[in-house]
MIPAGU-288574 format. One record per residue (C-alpha): residue number from 1; residue in three letters; x, y, z. Coordinates in nm, 4 decimals. Layout:
BEGIN
ATOM    k    r         x         y         z
ATOM  NUM  ALA         X         Y         Z
...
//
This chain:
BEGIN
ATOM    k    r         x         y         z
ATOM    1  UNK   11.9744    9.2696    9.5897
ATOM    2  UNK   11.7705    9.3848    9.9059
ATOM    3  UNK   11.4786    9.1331    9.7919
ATOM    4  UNK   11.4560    8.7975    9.6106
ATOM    5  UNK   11.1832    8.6692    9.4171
ATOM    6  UNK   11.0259    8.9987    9.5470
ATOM    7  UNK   10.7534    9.2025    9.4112
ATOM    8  UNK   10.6119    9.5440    9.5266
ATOM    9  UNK   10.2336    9.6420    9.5942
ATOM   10  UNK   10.0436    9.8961    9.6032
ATOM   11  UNK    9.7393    9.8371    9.7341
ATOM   12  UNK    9.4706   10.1399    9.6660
ATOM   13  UNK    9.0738   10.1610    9.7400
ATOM   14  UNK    9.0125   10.1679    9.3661
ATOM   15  UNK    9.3064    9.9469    9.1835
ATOM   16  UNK    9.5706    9.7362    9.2996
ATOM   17  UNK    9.9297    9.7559    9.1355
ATOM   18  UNK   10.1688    9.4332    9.1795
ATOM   19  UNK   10.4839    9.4483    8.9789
ATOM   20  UNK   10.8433    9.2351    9.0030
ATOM   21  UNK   11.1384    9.3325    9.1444
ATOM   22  UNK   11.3093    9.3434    8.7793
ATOM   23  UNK   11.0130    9.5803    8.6444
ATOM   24  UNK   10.8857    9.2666    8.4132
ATOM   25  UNK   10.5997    9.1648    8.4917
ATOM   26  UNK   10.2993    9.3858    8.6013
ATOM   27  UNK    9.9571    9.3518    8.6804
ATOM   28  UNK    9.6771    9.6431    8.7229
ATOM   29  UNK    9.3531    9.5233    8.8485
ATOM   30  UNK    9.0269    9.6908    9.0144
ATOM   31  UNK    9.0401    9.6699    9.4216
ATOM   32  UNK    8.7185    9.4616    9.3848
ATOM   33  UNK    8.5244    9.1171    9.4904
ATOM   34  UNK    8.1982    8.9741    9.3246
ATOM   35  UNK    8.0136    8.7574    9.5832
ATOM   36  UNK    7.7384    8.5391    9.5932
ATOM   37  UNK    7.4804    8.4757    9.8893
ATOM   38  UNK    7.6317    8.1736    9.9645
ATOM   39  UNK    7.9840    8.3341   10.0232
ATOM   40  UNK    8.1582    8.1691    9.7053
ATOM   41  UNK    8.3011    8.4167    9.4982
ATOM   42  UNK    8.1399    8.5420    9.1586
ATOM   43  UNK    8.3964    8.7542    9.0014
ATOM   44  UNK    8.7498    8.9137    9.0776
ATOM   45  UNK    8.9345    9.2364    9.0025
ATOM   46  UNK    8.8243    9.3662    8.6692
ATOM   47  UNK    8.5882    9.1225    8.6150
ATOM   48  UNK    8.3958    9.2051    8.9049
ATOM   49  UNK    8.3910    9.5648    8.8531
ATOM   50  UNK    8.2227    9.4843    8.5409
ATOM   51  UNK    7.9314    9.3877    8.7259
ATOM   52  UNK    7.9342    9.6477    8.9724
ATOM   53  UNK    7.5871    9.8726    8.9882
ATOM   54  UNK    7.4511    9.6087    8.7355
ATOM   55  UNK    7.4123    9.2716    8.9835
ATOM   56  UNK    7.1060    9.1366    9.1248
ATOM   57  UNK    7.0264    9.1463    9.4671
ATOM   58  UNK    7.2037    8.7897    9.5248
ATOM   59  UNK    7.5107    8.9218    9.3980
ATOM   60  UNK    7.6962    9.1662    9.6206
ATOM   61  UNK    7.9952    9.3583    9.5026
ATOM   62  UNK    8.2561    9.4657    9.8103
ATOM   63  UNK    8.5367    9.6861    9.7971
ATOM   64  UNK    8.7787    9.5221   10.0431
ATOM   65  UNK    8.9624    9.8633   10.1280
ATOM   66  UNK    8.7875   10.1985   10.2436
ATOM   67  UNK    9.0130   10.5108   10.3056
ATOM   68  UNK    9.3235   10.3416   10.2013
ATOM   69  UNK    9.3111   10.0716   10.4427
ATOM   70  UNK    9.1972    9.7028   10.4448
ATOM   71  UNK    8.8425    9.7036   10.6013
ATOM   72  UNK    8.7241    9.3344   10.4719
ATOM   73  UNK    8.9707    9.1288   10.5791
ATOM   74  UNK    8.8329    8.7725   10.4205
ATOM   75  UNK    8.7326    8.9437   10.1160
ATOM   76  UNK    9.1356    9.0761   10.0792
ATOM   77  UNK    9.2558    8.7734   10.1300
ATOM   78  UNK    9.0526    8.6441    9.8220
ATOM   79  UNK    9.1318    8.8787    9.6093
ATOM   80  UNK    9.4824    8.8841    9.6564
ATOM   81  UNK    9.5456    8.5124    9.6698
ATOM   82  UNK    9.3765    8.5393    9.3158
ATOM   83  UNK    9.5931    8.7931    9.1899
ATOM   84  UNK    9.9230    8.6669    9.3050
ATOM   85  UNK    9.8354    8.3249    9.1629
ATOM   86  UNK    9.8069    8.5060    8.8594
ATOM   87  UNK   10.1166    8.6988    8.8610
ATOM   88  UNK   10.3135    8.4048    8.9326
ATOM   89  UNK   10.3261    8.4385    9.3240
ATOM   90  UNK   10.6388    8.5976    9.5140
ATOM   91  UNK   10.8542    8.5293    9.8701
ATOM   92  UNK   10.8590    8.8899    9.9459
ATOM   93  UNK   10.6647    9.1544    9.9530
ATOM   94  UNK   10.7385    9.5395    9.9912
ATOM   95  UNK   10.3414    9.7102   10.0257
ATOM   96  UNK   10.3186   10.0702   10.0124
ATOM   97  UNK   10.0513   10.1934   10.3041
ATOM   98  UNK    9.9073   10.5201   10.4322
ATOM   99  UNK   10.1184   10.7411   10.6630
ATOM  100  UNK    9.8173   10.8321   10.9040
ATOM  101  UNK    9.6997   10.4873   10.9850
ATOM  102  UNK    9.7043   10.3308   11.3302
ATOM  103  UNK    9.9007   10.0309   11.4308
ATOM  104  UNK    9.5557    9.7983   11.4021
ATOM  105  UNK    9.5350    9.9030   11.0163
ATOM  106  UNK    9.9094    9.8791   10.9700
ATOM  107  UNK    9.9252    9.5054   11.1382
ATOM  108  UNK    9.6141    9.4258   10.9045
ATOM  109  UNK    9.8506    9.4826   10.5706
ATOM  110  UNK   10.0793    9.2156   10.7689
ATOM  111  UNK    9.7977    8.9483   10.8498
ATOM  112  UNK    9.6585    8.9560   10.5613
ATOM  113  UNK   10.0107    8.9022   10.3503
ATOM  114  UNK   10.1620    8.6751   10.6065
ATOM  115  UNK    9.8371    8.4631   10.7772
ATOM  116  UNK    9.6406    8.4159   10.4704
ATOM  117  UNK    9.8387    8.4812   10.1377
ATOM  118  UNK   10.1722    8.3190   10.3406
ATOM  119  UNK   10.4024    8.5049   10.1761
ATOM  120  UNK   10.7491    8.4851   10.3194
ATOM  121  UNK   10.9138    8.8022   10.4526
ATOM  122  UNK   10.6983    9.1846   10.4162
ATOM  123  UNK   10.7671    9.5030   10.4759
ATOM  124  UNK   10.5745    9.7938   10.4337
ATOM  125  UNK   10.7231   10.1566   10.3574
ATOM  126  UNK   10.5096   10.4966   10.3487
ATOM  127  UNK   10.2904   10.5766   10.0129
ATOM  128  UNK   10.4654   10.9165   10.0578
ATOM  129  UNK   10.8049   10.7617   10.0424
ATOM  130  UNK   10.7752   10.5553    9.7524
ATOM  131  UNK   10.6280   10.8619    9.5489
ATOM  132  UNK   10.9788   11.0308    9.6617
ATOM  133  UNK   11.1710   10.8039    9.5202
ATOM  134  UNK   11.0041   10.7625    9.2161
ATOM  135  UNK   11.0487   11.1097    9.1995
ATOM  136  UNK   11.4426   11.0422    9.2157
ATOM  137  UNK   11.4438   11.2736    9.5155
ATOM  138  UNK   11.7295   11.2075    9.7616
ATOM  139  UNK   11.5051   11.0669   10.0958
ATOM  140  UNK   11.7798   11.0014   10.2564
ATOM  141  UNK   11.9222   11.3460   10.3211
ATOM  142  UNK   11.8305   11.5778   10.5705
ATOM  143  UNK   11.6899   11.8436   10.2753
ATOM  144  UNK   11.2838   11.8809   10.2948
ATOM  145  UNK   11.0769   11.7366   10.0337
ATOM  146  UNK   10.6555   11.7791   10.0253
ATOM  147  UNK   10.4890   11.5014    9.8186
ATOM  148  UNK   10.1422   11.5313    9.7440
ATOM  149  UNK    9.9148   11.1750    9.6367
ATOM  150  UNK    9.5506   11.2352    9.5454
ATOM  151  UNK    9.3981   10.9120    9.4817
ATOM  152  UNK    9.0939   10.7567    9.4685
ATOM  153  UNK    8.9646   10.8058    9.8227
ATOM  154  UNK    9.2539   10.9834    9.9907
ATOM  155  UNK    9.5120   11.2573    9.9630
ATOM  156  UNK    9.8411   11.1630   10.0833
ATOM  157  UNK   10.0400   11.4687   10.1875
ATOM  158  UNK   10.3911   11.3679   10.3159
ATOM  159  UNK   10.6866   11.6268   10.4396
ATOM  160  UNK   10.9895   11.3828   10.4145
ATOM  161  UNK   11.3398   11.4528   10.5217
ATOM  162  UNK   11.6204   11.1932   10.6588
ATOM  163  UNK   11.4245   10.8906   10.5294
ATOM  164  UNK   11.1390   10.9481   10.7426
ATOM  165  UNK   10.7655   11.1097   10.7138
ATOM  166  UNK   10.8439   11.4356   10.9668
ATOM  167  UNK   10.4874   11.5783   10.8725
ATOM  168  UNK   10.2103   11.3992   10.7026
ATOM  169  UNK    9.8572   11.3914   10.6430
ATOM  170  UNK    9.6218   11.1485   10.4628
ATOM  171  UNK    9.2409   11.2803   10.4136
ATOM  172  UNK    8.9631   11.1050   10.3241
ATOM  173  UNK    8.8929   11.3200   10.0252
ATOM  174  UNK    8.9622   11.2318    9.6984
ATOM  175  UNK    8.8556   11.1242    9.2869
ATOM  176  UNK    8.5399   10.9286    9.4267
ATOM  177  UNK    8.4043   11.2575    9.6354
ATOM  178  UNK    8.4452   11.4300    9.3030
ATOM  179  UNK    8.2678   11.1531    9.1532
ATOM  180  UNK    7.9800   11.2084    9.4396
ATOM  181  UNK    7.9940   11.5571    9.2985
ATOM  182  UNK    7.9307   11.5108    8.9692
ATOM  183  UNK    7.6732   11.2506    8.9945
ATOM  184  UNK    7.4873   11.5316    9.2614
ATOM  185  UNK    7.4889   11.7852    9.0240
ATOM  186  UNK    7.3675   11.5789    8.7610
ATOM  187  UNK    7.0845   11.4814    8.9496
ATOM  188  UNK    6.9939   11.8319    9.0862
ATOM  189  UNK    7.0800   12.0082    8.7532
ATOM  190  UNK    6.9523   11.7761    8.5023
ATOM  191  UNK    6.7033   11.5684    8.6951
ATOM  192  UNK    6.8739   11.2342    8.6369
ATOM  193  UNK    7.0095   10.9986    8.8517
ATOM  194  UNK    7.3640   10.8418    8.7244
ATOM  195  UNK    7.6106   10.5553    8.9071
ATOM  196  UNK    7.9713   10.5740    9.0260
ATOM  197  UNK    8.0752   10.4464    8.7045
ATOM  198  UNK    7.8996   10.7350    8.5087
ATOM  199  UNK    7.9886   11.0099    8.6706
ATOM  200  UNK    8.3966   10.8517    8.7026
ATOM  201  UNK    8.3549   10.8546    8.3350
ATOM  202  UNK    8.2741   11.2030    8.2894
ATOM  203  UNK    8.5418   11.2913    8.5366
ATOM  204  UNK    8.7754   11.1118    8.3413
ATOM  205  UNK    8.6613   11.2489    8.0147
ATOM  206  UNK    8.5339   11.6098    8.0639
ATOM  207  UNK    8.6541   11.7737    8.4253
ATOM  208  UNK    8.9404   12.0189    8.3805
ATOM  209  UNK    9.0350   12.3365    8.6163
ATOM  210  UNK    9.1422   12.7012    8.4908
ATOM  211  UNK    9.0674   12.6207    8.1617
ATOM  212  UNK    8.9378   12.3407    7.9039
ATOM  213  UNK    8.7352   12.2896    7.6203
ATOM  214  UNK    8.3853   12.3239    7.5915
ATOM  215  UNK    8.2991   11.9049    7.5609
ATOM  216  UNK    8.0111   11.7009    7.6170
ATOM  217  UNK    7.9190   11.3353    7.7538
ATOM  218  UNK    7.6015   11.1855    7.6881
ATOM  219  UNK    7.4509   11.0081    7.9768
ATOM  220  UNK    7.1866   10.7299    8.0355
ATOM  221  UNK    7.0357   10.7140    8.3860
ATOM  222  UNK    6.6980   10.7263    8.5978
ATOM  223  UNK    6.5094   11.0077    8.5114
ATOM  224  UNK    6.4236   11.1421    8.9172
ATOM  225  UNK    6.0652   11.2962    8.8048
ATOM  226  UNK    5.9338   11.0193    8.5826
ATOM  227  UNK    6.1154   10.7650    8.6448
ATOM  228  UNK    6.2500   10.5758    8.3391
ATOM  229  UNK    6.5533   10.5573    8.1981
ATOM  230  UNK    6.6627   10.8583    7.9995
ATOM  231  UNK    6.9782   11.0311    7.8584
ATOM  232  UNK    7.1465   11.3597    7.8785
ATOM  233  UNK    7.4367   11.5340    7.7377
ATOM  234  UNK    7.6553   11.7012    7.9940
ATOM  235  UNK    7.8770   11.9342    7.9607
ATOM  236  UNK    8.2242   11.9649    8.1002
ATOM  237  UNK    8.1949   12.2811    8.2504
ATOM  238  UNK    7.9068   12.1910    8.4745
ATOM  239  UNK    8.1275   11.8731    8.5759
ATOM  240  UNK    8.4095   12.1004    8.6337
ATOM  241  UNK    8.2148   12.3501    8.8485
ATOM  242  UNK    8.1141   12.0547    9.0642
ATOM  243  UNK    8.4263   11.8881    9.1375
ATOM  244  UNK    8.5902   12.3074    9.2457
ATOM  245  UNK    8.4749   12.2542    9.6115
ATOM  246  UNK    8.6993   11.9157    9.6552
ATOM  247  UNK    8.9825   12.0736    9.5086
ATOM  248  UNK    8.9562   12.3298    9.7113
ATOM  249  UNK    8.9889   12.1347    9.9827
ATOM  250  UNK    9.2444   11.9600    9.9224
ATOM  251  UNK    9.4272   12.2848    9.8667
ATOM  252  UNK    9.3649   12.3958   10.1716
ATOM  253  UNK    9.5208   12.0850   10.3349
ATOM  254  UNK    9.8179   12.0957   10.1751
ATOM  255  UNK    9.8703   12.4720   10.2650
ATOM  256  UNK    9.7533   12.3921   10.6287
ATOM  257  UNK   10.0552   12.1318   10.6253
ATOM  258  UNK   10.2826   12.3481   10.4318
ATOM  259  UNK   10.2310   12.6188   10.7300
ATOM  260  UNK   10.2882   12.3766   11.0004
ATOM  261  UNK   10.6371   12.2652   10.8455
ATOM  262  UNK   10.9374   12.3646   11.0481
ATOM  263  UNK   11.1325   12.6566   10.9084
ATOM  264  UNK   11.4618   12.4540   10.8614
ATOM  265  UNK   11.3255   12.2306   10.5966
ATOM  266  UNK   11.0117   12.5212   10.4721
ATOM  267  UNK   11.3227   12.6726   10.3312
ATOM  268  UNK   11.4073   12.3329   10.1253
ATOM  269  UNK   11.0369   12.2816   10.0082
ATOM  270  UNK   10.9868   12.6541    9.9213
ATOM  271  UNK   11.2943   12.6459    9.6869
ATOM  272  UNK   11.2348   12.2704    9.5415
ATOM  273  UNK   10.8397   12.3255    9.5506
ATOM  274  UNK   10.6222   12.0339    9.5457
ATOM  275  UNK   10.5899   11.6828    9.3807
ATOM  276  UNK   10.2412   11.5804    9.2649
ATOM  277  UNK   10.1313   11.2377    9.1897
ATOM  278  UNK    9.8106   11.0235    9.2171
ATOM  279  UNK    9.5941   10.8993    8.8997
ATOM  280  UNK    9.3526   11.2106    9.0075
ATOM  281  UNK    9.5921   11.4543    8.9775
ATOM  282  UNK    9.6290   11.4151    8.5920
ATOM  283  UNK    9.2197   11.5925    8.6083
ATOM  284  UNK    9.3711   11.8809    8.3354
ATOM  285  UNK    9.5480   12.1796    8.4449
ATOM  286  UNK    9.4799   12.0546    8.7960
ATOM  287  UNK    9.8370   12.0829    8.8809
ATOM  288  UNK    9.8245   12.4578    8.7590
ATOM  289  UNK    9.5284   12.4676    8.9462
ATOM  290  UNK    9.7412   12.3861    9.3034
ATOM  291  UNK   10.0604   12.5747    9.1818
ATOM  292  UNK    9.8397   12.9270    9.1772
ATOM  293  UNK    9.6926   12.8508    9.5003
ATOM  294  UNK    9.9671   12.7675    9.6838
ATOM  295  UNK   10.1940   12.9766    9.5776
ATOM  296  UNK   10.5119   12.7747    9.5466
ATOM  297  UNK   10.6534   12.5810    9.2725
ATOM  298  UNK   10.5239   12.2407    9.1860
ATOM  299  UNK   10.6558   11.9342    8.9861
ATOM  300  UNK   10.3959   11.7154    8.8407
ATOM  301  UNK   10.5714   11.3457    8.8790
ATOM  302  UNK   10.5868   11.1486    8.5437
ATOM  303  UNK   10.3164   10.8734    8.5013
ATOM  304  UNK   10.1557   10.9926    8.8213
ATOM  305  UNK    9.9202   10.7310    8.8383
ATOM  306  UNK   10.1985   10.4432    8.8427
ATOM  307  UNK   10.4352   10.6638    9.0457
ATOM  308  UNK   10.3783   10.4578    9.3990
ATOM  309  UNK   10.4514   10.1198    9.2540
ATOM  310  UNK   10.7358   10.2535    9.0466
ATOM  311  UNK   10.8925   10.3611    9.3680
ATOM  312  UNK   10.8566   10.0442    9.5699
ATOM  313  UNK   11.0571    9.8613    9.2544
ATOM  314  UNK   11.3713   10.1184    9.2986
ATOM  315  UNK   11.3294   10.0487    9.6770
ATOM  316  UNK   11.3685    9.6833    9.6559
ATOM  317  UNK   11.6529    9.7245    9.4076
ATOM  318  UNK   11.8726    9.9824    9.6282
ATOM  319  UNK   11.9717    9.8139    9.9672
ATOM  320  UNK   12.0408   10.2211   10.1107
ATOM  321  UNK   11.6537   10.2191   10.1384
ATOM  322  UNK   11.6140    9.9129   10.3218
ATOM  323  UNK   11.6075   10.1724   10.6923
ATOM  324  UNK   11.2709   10.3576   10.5488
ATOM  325  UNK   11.0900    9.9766   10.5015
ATOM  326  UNK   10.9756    9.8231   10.8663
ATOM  327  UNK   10.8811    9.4628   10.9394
ATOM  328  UNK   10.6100    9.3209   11.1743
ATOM  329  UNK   10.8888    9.3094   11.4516
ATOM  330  UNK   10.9944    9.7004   11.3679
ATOM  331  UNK   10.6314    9.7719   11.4476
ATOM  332  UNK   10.5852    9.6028   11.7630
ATOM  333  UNK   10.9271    9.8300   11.8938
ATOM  334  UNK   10.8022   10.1343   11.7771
ATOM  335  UNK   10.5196   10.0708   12.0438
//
């Protein structure tokens, strides 16, 4: 085995994913801290979120990563130190991270893992890549594969070919700008004001593209004219309509990197199609949705929302992948 007494993470904005090298034991948790004024910690993970857009002023709730990458470093360390207590702690770590990030945000993954948590050895492989092999696509030939990741706050789009990201692209656009969409056109269209929470919900519950049934989510929120608190029922169409412009550009991105792909491997990707995965990307018939617009065939990956850390388990169990991980010391030579 490539690892021992290793588990994989995948660290999102929204949830964090830790699960064993063996596929055991797994833990799912919200990317989320609960602190008090005096800096001791409230809340973790799940917990926390529970408070979230219902503390008082002397409780502050902080997501530790923005855009896919750690921007509160302390607050990460908690959180994590918390959670791999609870899972039962690990030597090694394999951490799936962002392709467009710069070397600052990359070392951050290590400091965090090796300076505060102490784990032993880390590496860190590309989101896109562990989505390929959970996808059982061969990453190590020199045939073109286009993975496609829409997540909470960013779209991953990878090109992959010969175990490496050739073309990739991660955009800050994602299933909480939809949920900025739907809570805008709630306020504008039905004069209420909802949270995050309420308009993820109805997201979850009602958005759909093509086609969907006609369904309905009653809301409470702030009334904007009077107010006080007040519900509405909203219907999925009107959620759907507001999330269009997001997926559209997200679309767009993927065809602008589909364009920009050299015609050696377009060939590949144009024949095999596309691989979808991402919790967002099971909104219904969005995959549909993408396959019309783009024009080429795509392959929506099973359990898309656990597809990243299913990947980094069959990457720590299949020494052939060890070349697409790096270490801290692989980083500092690719300077």
């Amino acid at each position: 085995m490539l690892f021992q007494r290793a588990c994989g993470i995948d660290l999102g904005t929204d949830t964090i994913k830790i699960r064993d090298k063996q596929g055991k034991k797994f833990l799912y948790n919200r990317n989320v801290i609960a602190m008090r004024e005096n800096g001791s910690v409230l809340a973790y993970g799940d917990t926390a979120y529970g408070v979230y857009e219902k503390q008082p002023e002397n409780i502050q709730v902080v997501w530790p990563m923005v855009n896919g990458v750690i921007a509160n470093l302390s607050e990460m360390d908690l959180l994590l130190d918390y959670l791999l207590k609870r899972f039962g702690g690990a030597s090694s770590l394999l951490i799936a991270v962002p392709t467009q990030i710069t070397q600052v945000e990359k070392r951050a993954f290590f400091q965090v893992m090796k300076e505060q948590i102490g784990a032993g050895r880390i590496r860190l492989v590309e989101k896109g890549l562990a989505d390929a092999v959970s996808a059982s696509l061969p990453v190590l030939s020199n045939r073109g594969h286009m993975v496609v990741n829409i997540g909470a706050d960013t779209t991953e789009i990878s090109v992959i070919s010969s175990g490496k990201i050739i073309l990739g692209q991660t955009i800050k656009t994602g299933g909480r700008k939809m949920d900025a969409d739907i809570a805008t056109m709630v306020r504008r269209k039905f004069n209420l004001g909802i949270g995050q929470k309420t308009a993820e919900s109805l997201k979850n519950n009602l958005a759909f593209m093509i086609n969907g049934p006609r369904l309905e989510q009653k809301v409470f929120g702030i009334h904007t004219l009077s107010g006080l608190p007040k519900a509405e029922v909203i219907p999925s169409l009107a959620v759907s309509v507001a999330i269009i412009d997001t997926v559209d550009s997200i679309v767009e991105s993927i065809n602008s990197i589909y364009n920009r792909i050299p015609p050696q491997l377009m060939k590949d990707i144009a024949r095999e199609g596309i691989y979808l995965s991402g919790g967002v990307s099971m909104i219904l018939n969005l995959p549909e949705y993408i396959r019309k617009e783009v024009g080429i065939p795509l392959h929506h990956i099973q359990d898309p929302k656990y597809s990243t850390i299913r990947g980094l388990v069959e990457i720590m169990n299949n020494k052939e992948m060890k070349p697409i991980t790096y270490t801290l010391n692989d980083l500092a030579a690719m300077r």
